[in-house]
VOGU-3710 file (C-alpha; in Angstrom, 3 decimals, decimal comma):
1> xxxxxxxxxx> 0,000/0,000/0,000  1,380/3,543/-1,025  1,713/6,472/1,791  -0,856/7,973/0,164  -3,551/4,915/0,309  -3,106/4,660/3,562  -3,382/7,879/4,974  -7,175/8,095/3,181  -7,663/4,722/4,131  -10,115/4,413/7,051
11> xxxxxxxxxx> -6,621/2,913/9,549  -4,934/6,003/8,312  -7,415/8,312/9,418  -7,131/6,914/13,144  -3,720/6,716/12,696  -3,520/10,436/12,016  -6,215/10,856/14,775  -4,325/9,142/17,165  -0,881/11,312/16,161  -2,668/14,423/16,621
21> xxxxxxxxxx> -4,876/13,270/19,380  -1,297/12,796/21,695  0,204/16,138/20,509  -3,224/17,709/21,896  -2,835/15,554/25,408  0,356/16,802/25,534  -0,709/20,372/24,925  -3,769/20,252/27,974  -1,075/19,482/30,220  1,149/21,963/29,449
31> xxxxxxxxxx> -2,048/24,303/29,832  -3,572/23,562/32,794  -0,115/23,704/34,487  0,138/26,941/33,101  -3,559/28,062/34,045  -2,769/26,299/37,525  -0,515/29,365/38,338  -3,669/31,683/39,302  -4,248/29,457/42,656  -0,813/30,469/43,282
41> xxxxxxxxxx> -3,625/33,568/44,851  -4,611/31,489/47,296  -4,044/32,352/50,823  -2,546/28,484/51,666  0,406/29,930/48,819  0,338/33,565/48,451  -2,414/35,979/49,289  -0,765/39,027/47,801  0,236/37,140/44,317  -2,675/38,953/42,441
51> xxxxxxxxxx> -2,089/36,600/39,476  1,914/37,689/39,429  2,770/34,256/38,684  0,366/33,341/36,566  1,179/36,520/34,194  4,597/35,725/34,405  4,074/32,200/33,449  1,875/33,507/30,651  4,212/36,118/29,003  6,855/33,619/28,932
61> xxxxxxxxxx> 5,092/31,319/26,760  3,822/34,317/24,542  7,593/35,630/23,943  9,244/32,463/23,439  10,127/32,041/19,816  9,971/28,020/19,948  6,213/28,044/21,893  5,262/30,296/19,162  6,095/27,908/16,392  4,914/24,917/18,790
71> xxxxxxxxxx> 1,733/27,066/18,802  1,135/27,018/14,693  1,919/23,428/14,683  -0,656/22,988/17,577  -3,506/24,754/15,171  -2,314/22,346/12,194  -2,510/19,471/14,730  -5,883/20,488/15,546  -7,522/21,205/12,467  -6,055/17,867/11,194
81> xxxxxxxxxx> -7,552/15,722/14,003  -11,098/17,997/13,659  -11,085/17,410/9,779  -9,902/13,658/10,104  -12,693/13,223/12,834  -15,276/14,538/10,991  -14,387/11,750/7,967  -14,293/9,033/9,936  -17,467/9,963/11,614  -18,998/10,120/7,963
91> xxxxxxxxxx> -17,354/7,342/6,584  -18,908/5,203/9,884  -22,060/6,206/9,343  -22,539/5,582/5,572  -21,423/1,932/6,132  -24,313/1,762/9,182  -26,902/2,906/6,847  -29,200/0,279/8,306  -29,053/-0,183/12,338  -28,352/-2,944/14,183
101> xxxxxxxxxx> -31,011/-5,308/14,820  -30,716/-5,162/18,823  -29,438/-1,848/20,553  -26,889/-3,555/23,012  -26,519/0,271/24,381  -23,595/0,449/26,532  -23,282/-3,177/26,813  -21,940/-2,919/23,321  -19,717/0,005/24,087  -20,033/3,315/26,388
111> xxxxxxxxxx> -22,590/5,830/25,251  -19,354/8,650/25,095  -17,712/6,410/22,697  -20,195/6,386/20,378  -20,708/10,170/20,515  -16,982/11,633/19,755  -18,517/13,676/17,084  -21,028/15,128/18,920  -18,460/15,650/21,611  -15,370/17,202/19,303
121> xxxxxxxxxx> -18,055/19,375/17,772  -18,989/20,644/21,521  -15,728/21,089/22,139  -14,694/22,563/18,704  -17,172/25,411/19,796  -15,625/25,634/23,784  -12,589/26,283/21,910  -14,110/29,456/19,814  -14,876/30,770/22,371  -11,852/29,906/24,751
131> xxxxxxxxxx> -10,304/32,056/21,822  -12,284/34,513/21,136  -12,133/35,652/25,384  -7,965/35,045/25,058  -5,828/34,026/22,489  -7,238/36,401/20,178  -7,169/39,354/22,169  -3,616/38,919/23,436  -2,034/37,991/19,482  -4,235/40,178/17,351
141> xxxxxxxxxx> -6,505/43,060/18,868  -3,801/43,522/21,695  -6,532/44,562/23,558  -5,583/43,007/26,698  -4,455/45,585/29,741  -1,183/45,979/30,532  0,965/45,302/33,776  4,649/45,396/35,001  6,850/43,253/37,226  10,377/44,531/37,913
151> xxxxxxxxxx> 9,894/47,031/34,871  8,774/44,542/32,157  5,533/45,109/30,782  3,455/42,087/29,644  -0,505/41,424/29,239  -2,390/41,400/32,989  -3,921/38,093/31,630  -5,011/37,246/35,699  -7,119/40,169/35,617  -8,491/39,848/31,996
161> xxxxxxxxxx> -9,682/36,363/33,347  -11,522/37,918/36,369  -13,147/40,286/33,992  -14,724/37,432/31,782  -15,252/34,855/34,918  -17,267/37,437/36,429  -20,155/36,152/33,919  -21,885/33,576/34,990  -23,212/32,508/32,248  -19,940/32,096/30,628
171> xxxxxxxxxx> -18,792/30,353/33,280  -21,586/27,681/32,766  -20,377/27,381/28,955  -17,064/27,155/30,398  -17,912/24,475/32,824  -19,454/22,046/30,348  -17,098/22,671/27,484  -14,528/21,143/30,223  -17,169/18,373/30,895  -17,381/17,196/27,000
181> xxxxxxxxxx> -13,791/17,327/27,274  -13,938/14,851/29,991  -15,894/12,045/28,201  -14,166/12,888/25,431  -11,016/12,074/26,608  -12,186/9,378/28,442  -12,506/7,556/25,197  -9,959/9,251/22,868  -7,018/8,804/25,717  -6,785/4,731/25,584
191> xxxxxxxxxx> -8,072/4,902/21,147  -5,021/7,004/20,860  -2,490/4,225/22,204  -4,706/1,259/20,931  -4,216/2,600/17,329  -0,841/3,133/17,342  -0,166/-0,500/18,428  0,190/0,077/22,381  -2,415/-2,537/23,515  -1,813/-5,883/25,447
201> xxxxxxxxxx> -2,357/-7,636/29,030  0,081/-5,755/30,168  -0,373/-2,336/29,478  -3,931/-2,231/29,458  -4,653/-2,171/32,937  -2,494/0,516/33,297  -3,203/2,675/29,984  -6,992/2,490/30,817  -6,541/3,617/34,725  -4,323/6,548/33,560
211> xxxxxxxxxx> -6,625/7,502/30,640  -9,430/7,621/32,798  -7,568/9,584/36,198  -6,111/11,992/32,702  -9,717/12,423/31,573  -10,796/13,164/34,954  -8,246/15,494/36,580  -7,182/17,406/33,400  -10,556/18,838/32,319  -11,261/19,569/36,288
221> xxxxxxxxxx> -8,770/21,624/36,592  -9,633/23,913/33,648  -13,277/23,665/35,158  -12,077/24,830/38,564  -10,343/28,373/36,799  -13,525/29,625/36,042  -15,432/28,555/39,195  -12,451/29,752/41,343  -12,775/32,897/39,512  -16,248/33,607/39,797
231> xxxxx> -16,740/32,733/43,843  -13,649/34,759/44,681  -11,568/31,872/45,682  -8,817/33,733/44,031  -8,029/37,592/43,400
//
């Protein structure tokens, strides 16, 4: 089979998916450690922090050269896994045309499994949004305020996030955009390593305990920025 057969061959595609599924794993963890820097607020750490850290931690991956290129390839990786999603979801569902006689339900396989598409287009739209409130304001507009530390001015990020927590309704959107990314992860975590040949007795145990503790902790900690954020926990 040529390199290009098999990359539109239905393997390929969840090859692909997988790839760019555990460059976007990396990528949340990188993130929520980053995001984890506003707790740094908290009186337990550092009452008087005001989001100092956090900022810092912020500016520094916003001036580094190599994050910024990471970045672009992170958008490629993502539009890739969207696109490749989105055909496999098609191509599954023009070869299931007619439904199975019995609905085995989730004795068959879990409901959140069988809804990735629903779920990467919920989170798809998160991610808009996520954008829209952030990443475009700090790269494009340049909207964001401006603070200084030691005489180096960077984007008050910490307070631009206490500005748009203070919504509650966003913070609702925000909340179940980190849910969706919860099941959907549950799933897509274990797929990814399955695909790319990491599945026997031995690992499996262990791949499916850490996908699920990843699917759990990971989105919870993006889902306790806003909440934190929004009941004054921090700032």
């Amino acid at each position: 089979m040529k390199w290009s057969e098999f990359f539109t061959s239905s393997i390929g595609k969840k090859f692909v998916m997988s790839l760019t599924g555990l460059f976007l794993i990396s990528f949340l963890i990188i993130h929520a450690s980053i995001n984890a820097c506003i707790f740094a607020d908290l009186p337990i750490f550092d009452s008087n922090d005001n989001g100092e850290i956090f900022n810092k931690a912020a500016h520094f991956m916003g001036a580094t050269i190599l994050i910024r290129i990471l970045e672009y390839g992170l958008f490629v990786g993502l539009l890739l896994h969207v696109y490749q999603g989105y055909l496999l979801t098609v191509q599954n569902k023009a070869k299931r045309k007619v439904g199975y006689a019995v609905n085995l339900g989730n004795r068959g396989s879990k409901w959140y499994s069988r809804s990735m598409g629903l779920l990467g287009t919920l989170i798809l739209l998160f991610l808009v949004v996520h954008l829209a409130h952030f990443w475009v304001k700090a790269r494009f507009t340049h909207t964001l305020a401006p603070i200084s530390y030691n005489g180096k001015e960077m984007h008050d990020m910490f307070s631009e996030m206490k500005m748009v927590f203070s919504n509650p309704l966003v913070v609702v959107i925000y909340v179940l955009g980190c849910i969706s990314l919860a099941y959907h992860l549950a799933h897509g975590f274990q797929s990814a390593f399955r695909t790319i040949g990491v599945h026997n007795n031995r690992y499996n145990i262990m791949l499916t305990s850490l996908g699920y503790g990843f699917a759990i902790i990971v989105p919870l900690v993006f889902a306790l920025m806003p909440i934190a954020m929004y009941l004054g926990w921090v700032a």
